[in-house]
C-alpha positions as CSV (number, residue, x, y, z in Angstrom):
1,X,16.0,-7.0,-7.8
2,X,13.9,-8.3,-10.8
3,X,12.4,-10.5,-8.4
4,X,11.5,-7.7,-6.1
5,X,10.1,-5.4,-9.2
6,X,8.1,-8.1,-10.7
7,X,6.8,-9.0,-7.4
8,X,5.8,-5.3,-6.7
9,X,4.0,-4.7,-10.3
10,X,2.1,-8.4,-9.2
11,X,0.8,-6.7,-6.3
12,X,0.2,-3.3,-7.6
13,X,-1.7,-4.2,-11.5
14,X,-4.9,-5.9,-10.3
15,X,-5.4,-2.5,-8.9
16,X,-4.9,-0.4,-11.4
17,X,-6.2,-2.8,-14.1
18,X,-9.7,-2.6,-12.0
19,X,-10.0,1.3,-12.5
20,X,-8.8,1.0,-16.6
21,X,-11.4,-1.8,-17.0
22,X,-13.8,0.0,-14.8
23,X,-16.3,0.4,-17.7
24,X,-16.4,-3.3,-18.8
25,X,-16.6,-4.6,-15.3
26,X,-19.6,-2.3,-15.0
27,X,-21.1,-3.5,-17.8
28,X,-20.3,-7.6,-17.2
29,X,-21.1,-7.3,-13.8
30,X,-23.9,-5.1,-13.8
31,X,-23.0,-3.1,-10.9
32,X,-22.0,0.9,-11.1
33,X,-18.5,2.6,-11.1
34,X,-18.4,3.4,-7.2
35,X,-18.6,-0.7,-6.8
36,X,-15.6,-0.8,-8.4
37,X,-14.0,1.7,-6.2
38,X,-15.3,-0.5,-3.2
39,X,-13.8,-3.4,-4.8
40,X,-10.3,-1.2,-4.9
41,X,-10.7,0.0,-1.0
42,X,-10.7,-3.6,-0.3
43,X,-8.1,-4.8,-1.2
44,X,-5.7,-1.9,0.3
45,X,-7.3,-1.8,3.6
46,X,-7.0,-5.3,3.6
47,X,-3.3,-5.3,3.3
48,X,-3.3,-2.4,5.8
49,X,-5.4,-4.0,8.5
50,X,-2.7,-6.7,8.6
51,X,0.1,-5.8,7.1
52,X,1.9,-4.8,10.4
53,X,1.3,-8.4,11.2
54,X,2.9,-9.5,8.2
55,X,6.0,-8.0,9.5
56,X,6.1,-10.1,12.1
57,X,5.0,-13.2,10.8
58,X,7.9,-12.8,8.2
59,X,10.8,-12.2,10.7
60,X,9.0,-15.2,13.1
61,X,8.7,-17.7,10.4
62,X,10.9,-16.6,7.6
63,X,10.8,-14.5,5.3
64,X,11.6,-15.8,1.9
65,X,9.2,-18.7,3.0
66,X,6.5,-16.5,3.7
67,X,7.3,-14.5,0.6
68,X,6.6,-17.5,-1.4
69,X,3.0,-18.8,0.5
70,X,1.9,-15.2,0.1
71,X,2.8,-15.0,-3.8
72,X,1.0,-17.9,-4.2
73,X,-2.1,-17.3,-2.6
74,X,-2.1,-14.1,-4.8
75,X,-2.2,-15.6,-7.6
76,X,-5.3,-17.9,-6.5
77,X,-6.7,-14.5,-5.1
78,X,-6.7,-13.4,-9.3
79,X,-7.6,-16.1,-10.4
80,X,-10.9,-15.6,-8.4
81,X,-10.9,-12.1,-9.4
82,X,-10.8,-13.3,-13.3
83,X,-13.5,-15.7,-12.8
84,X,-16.1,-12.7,-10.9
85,X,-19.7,-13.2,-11.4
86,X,-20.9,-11.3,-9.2
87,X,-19.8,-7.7,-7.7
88,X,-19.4,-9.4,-3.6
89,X,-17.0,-12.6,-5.6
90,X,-14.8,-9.0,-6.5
91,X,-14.9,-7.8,-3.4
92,X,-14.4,-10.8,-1.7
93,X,-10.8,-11.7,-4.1
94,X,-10.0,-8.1,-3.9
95,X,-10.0,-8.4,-0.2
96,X,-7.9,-12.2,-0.2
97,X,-5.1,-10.2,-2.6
98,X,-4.9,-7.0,0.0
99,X,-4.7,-10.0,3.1
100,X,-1.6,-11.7,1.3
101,X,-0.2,-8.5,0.0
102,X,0.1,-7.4,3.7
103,X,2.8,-10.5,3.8
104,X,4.7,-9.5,0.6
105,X,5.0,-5.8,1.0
106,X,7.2,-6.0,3.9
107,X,9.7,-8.9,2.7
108,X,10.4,-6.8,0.0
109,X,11.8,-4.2,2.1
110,X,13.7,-6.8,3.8
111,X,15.2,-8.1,0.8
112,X,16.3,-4.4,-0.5
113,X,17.8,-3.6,3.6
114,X,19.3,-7.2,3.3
115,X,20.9,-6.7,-0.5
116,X,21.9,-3.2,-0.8
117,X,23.8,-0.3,0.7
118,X,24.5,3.3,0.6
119,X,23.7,4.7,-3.0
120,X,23.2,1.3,-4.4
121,X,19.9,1.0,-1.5
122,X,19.0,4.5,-2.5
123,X,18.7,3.3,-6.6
124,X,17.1,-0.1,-5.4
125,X,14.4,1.7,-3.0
126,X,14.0,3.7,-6.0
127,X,13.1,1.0,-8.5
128,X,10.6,-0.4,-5.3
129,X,8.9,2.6,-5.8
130,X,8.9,3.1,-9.6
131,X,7.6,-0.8,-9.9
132,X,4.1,1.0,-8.7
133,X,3.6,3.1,-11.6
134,X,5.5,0.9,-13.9
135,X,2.8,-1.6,-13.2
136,X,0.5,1.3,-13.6
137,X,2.0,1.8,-17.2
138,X,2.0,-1.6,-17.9
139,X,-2.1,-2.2,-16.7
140,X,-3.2,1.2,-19.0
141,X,-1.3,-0.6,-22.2
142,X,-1.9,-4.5,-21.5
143,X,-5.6,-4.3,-19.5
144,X,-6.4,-1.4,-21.5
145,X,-6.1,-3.5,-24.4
146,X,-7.7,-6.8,-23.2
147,X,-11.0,-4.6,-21.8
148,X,-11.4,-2.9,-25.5
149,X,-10.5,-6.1,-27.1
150,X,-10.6,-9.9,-26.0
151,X,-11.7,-8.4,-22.3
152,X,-11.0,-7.9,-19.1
153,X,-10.8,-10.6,-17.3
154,X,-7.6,-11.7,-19.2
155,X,-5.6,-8.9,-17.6
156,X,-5.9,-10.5,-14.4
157,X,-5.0,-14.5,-15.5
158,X,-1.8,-12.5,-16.8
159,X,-1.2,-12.2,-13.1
160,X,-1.7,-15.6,-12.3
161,X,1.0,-16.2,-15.0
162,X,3.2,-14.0,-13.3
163,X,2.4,-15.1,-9.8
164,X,3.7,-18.5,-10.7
165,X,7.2,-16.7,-12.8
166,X,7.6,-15.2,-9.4
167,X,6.9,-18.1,-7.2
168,X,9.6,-20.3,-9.1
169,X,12.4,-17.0,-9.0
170,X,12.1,-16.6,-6.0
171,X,13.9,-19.9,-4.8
172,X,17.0,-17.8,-6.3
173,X,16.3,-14.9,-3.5
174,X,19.1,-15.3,-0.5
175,X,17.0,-17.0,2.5
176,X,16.8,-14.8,5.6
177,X,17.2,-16.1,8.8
178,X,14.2,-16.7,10.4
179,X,13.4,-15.6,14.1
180,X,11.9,-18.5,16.0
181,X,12.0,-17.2,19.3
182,X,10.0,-14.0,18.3
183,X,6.7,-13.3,20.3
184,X,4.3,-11.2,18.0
185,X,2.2,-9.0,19.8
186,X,-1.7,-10.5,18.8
187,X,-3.1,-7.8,20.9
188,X,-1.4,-5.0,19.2
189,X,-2.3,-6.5,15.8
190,X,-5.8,-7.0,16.4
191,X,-6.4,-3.5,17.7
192,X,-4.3,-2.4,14.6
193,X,-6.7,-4.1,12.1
194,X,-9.8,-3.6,14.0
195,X,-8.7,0.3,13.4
196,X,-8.3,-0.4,9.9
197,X,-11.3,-2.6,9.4
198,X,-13.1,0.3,10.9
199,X,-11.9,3.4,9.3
200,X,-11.9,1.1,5.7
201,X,-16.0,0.9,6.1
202,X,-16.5,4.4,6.9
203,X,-14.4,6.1,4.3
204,X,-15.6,3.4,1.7
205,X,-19.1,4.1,2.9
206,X,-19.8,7.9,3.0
207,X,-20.7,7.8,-0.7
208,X,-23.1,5.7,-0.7
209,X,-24.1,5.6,3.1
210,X,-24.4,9.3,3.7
211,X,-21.9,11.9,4.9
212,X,-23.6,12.6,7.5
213,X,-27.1,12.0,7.2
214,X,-28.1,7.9,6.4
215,X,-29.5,7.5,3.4
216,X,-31.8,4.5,2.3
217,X,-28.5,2.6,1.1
218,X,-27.2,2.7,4.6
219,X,-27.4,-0.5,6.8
220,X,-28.4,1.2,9.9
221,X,-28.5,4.4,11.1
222,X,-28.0,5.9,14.9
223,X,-30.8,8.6,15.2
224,X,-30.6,9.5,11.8
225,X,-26.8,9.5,11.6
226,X,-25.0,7.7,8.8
227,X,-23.1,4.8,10.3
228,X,-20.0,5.7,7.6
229,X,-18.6,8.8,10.3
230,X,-19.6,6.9,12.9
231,X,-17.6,3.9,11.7
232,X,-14.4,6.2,10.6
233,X,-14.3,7.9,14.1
234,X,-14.6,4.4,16.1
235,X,-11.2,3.7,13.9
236,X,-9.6,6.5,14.6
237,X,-10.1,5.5,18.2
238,X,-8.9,2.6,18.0
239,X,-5.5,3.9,16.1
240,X,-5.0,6.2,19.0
241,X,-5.4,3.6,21.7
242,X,-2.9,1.4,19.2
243,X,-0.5,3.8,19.7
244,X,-1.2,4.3,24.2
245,X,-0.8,0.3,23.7
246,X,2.5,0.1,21.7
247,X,3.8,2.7,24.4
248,X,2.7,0.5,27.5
249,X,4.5,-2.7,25.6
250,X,7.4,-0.3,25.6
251,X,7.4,0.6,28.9
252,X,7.4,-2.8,29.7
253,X,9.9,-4.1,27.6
254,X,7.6,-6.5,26.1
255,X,7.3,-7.6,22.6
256,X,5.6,-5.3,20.5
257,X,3.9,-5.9,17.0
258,X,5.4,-2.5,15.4
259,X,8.4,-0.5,16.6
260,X,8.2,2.7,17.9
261,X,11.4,3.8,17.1
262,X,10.5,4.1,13.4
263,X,8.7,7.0,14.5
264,X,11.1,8.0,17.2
265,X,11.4,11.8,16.3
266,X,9.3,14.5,14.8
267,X,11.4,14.6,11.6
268,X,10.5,10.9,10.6
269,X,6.7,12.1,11.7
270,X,6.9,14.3,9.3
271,X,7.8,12.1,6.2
272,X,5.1,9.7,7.4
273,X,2.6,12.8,6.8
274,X,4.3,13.6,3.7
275,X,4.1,10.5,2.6
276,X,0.5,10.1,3.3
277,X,-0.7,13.3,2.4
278,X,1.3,12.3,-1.5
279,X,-0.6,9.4,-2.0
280,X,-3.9,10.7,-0.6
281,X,-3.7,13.3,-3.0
282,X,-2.4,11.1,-6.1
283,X,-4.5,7.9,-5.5
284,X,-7.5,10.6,-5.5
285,X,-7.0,12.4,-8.8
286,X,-5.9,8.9,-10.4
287,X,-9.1,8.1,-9.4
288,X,-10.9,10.9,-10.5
289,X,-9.3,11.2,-14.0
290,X,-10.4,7.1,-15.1
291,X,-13.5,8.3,-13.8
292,X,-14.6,10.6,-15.4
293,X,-12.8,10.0,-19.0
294,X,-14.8,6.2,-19.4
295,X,-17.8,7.0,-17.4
296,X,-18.6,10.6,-18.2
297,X,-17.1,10.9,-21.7
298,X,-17.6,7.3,-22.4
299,X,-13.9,6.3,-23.6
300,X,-13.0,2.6,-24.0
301,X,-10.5,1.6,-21.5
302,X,-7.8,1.5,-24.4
303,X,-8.5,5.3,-25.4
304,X,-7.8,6.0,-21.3
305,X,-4.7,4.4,-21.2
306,X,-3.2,6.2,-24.2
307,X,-4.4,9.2,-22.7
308,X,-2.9,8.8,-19.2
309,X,0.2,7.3,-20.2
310,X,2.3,10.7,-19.8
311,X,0.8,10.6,-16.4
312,X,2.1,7.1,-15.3
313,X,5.0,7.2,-16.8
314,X,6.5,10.6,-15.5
315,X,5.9,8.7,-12.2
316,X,7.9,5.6,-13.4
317,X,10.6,7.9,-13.9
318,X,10.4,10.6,-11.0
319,X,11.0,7.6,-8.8
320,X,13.5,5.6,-10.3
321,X,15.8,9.1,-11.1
322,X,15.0,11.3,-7.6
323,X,18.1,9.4,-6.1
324,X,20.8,11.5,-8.6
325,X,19.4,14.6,-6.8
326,X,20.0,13.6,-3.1
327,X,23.7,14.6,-3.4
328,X,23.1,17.5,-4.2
329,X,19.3,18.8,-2.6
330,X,18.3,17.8,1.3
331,X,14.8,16.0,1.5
332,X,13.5,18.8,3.0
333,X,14.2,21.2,-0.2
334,X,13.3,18.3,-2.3
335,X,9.9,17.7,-0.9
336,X,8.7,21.4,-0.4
337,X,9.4,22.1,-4.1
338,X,7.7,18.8,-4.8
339,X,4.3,19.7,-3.2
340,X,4.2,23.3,-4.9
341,X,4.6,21.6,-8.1
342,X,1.9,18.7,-7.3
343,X,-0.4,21.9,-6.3
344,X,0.4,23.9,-9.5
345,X,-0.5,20.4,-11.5
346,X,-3.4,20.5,-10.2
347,X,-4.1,23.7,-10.4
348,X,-3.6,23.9,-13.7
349,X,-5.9,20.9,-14.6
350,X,-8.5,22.3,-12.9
351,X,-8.6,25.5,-14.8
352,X,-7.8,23.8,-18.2
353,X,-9.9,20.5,-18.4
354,X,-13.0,20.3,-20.8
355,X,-14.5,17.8,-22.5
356,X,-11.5,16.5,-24.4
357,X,-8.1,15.5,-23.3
358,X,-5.8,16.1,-26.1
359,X,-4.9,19.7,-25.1
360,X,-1.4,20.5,-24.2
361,X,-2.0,22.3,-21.2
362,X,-4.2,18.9,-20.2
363,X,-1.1,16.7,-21.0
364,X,1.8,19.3,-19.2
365,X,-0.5,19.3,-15.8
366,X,-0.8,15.8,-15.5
367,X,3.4,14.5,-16.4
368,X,4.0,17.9,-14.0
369,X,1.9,15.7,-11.6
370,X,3.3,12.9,-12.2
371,X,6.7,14.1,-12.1
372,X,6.2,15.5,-8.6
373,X,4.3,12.4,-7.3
374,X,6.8,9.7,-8.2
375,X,9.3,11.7,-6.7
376,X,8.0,12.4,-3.3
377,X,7.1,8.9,-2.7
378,X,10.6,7.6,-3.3
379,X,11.8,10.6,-1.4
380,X,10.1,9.8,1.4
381,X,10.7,6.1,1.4
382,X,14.1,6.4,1.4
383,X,14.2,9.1,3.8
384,X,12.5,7.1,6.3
385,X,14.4,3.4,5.2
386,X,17.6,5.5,5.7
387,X,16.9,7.2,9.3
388,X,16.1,3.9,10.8
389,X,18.0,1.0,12.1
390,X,18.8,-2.3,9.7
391,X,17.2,-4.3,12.1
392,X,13.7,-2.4,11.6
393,X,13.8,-2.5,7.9
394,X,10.8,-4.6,8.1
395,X,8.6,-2.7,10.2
396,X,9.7,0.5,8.0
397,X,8.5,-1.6,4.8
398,X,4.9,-2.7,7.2
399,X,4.6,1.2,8.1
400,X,5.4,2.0,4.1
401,X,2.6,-0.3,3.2
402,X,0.5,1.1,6.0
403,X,0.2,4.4,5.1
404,X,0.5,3.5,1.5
405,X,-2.8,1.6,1.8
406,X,-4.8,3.5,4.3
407,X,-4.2,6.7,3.2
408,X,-4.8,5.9,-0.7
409,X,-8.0,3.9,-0.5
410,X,-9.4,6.9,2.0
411,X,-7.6,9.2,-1.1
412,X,-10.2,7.5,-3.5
413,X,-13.4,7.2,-1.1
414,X,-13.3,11.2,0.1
415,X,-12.7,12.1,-3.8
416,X,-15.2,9.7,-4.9
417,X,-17.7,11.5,-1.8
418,X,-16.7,14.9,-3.0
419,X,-17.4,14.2,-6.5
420,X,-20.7,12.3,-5.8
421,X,-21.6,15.5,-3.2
422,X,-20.5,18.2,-5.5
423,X,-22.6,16.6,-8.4
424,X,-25.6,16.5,-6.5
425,X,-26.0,20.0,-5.6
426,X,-24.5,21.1,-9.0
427,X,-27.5,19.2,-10.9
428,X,-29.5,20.8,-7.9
429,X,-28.8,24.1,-8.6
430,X,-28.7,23.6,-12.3
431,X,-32.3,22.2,-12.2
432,X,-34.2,25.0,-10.6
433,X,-32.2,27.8,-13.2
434,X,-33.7,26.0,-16.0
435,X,-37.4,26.9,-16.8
436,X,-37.4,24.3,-19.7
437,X,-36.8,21.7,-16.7
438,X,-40.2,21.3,-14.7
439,X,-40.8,21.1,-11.3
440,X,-42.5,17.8,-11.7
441,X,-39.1,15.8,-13.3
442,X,-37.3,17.7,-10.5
443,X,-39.2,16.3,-7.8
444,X,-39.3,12.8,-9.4
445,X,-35.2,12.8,-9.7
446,X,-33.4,11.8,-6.5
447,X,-31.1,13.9,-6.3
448,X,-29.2,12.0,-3.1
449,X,-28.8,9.1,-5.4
450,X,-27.2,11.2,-7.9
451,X,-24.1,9.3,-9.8
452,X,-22.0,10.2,-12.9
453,X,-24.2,9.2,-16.1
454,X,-23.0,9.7,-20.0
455,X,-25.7,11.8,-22.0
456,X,-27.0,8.4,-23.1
457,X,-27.4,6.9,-19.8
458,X,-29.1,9.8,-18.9
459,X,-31.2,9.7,-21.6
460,X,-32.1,6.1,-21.2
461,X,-33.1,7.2,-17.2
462,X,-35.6,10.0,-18.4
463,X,-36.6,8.2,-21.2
464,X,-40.4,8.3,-20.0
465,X,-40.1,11.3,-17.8
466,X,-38.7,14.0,-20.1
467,X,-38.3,14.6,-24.1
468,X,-37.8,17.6,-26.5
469,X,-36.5,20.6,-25.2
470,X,-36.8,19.5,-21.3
471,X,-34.9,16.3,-22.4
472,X,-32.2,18.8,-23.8
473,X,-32.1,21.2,-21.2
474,X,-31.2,17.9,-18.5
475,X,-28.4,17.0,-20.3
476,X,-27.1,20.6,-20.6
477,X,-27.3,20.5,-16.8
478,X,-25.8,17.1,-16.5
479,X,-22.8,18.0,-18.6
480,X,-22.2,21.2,-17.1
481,X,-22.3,19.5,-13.5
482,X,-20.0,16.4,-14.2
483,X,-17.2,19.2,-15.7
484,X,-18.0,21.4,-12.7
485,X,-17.5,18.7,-10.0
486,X,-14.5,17.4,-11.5
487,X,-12.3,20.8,-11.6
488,X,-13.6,21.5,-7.9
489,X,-12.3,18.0,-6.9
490,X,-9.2,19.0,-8.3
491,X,-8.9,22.5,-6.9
492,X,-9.9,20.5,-3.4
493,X,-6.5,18.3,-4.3
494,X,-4.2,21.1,-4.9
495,X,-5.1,22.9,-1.5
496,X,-4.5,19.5,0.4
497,X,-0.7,19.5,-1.3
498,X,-0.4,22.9,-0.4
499,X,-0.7,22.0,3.5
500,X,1.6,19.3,3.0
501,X,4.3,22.0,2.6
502,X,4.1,22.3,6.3
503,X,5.3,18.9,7.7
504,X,7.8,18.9,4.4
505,X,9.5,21.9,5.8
506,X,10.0,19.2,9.0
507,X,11.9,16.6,7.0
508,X,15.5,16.1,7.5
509,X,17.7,19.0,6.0
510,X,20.4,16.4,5.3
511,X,20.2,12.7,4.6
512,X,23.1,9.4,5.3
513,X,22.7,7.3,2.3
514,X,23.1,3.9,4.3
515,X,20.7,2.4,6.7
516,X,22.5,2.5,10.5
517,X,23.2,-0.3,12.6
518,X,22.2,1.7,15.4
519,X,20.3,4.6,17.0
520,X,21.4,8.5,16.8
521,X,20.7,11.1,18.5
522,X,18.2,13.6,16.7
523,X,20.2,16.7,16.3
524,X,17.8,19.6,14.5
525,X,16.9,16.5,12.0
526,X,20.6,15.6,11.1
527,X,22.0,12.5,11.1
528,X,25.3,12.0,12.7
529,X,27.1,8.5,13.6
530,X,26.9,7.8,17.2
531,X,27.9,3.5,17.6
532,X,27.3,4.9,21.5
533,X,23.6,5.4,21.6
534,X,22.1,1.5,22.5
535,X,18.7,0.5,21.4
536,X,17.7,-0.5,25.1
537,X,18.1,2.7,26.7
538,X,15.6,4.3,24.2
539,X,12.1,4.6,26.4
540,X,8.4,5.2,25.0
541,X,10.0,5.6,21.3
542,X,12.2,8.7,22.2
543,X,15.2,8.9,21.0
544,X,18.0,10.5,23.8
């Protein structure tokens, strides 16, 4: 287990030591804050574009084997990152460290199917997911430090010291049995990441690209069309005809490069769009709240990880404590009350944030958040772990890290376009009900190009376009914009968790704490023993 938890908070600080250091990478770099986000998306639609793959590459070849080539080249992938001079070497490592991720992620899934049963599965699964905000925690204290003090780059040759503490413990890791006569499905994995490579670019790109409309920043454009929607609904595509494919293999009874029968009935649908729907919603405001805290307000990365502590850490615990509650609520009760809460959070937040965030209300709506996140993605985790057979633990942990990936990094790029897209025609607006603002500075501002700038970044922009009272009245506006766009985003959040309520009231009204050897019938989402049921008579990922 400490293996599997150090191994987990390896893979999941570089990520969330990027958005603490955001301001110093910025400034070392040269490059703005959305670059940064970029850099993020890489690396999880990486890991997503081939972590299906990974599954099977694990079972083929070994898993503990794997395991240990994939830790390693993580390691070299932050050593790169710690040694960035220029924004494309980020993007570049960030993208190595999502490839090699998409190796680990599953294997350690395997290991907890492997090791654990009944409650004792339920705890570990639970520490699997906790290990994600602990490394959270652990990046706002360490690489909030290191950016305010020595820098940031040292936050990332910490995890090269811990990719080597990992890759020596894990020789103590049982070895499990490799597969040599497995046939992976190359077909199914290319469409898979050609999907994700897809769908990565246009979600990363409608900020910057245009939402709709291309804007000079856009590569190419297809009759005035942004290529960013374009490139998002060629993905989408492709996922569909993933899933038409995986059903012909099935049909076939060929080899297949993810299992159907993960997905076999509408219940476990339903925790997979729970489960997305969570981390779209908390990978966006975690996002959101670095954001604006060290670029608008201009905190050091030290002062944001002190103030989002109660945040992180709420999740650390939601997760690793949920499983005392599923004696005694279904997952169904547990995740419909969960999603109210995340909306009330948010809610909350929205109406109470101002320029500071020391105020109570500030600190209950974001470990109410917290509280409600962590435990809806161990909920669902196990949930879905649980309802499957042993022998698919590892395509469970590939579809965990999946969905995980995809549906955070598209979490980050939507809030980032929202943000961006609710700034601009906020400063807009703002502009033209100023008199002391003339029409001249207004034409001469872009406001397309519009990003989130400190008072004294703004002032260093206008510095020979605008002073005195029209200097004054721009940074009224800007203020009043940036607070404005933020609490909108957030309102947007809490109506997104609100419709999750619908596919939570389709989880299972009754959970089996152990993973079964076999398949069961679906019974109005409850769980019965049925050794009768055989895998080979299941057709086109029903379940009889």
């Amino acid at each position: 287990m400490i293996v599997v938890v150090l191994t987990q908070i390896q893979a999941s600080f570089s990520i969330n030591a990027l958005t603490v250091s955001m301001a110093g990478i910025t400034t070392d770099l040269d490059t703005p804050a959305t670059s940064v986000g970029t850099a993020i998306t890489a690396g999880t639609f990486a890991m997503a574009a081939f972590i299906l793959l990974g599954a099977k590459v694990g079972a083929r070849f070994g898993t503990r084997g794997v395991f240990q080539i994939a830790v390693a080249i993580h390691a070299v992938a932050m050593a790169t990152v710690a040694a960035a001079a220029t924004p494309a070497m980020l993007f570049v490592a960030q993208a190595a460290a999502g490839t090699v991720i998409s190796l680990v992620a599953p294997a350690l899934t395997v290991f907890v199917a492997v090791n654990y049963r009944g409650s004792q599965q339920a705890k570990a699964i639970g520490l699997l997911a906790a290990a994600i905000p602990g490394a959270g925690v652990l990046a706002l204290l360490i690489a909030g430090t290191f950016a305010t003090t020595i820098g940031w780059r040292w936050s990332f040759w910490l995890m090269v010291a811990l990719g080597v503490l990992n890759f020596l413990l894990s020789f103590r890791l049982k070895k499990v049995p490799a597969q040599p006569g497995l046939s992976i499905d190359w077909i199914g994995a290319l469409i898979a990441a050609v999907g994700i490579i897809l769908i990565s670019f246009g979600f990363s790109g409608l900020a910057t690209w245009g939402f709709w409309l291309a804007t000079p920043h856009a590569p190419f454009d297809v009759l005035g069309i942004s290529p960013a929607p374009l490139l998002a609904l060629a993905g989408l595509l492709f996922v569909q005809f993933f899933f038409m494919w995986l059903r012909k293999r099935t049909r076939e009874g060929k080899p297949r490069i993810f299992d159907l029968r993960v997905l076999a009935t509408g219940s476990e649908r339903a925790i997979t769009l729970c489960m997305g729907t969570m981390l779209f919603v908390g990978s966006a405001a975690n996002f959101l709240i670095p954001l604006y805290m060290q670029v608008v307000q201009g905190r050091t990365g030290l002062e944001t990880s002190f103030a989002i502590i109660p945040y992180t850490l709420s999740i650390f615990l939601a997760s690793t404590f949920i499983a005392f509650l599923y004696t005694r609520f279904t997952p169904r009760v547990l995740a419909t009350a969960g999603f109210i809460v995340v909306a009330a959070a948010l809610t909350l937040l929205a109406f109470t944030v101002r320029g500071e965030w020391g105020q109570l209300s500030i600190i209950a709506g974001l470990i109410l958040l917290g509280l409600a996140q962590g435990s809806i993605v161990a909920l669902v985790f196990n949930t879905l772990l649980s309802a499957a057979p042993r022998q698919l633990a590892g395509d469970v942990g590939a579809w965990r890290g999946l969905v995980h990936n995809t549906f955070a990094s598209v979490g980050i790029a939507l809030a980032t376009t929202l943000a961006v897209g609710t700034l601009t025609a906020l400063l807009l607006a703002g502009a033209e009900e100023h008199p002391e603002i003339s029409e001249d500075l207004i034409s001469q501002v872009n406001f397309d190009d519009a990003n989130f700038l400190t008072n004294e970044q703004l002032e260093d922009a206008l510095a020979d376009r605008a002073s005195g009272a029209e200097l004054e009245a721009a940074i009224e506006v800007n203020e009043h914009a940036r607070l404005q766009s933020l609490q909108l985003s957030l309102l947007a959040l809490a109506g997104v968790a609100l419709l999750a309520i619908v596919p939570a009231t389709r989880m299972p009204g009754r959970r089996k704490g152990d993973l079964p050897e076999k398949l069961e019938p679906d019974d109005d989402d409850v769980i019965e023993d049925d050794d009768s049921v055989d895998e080979s008579d299941v057709s086109e990922g029903a379940r009889p």
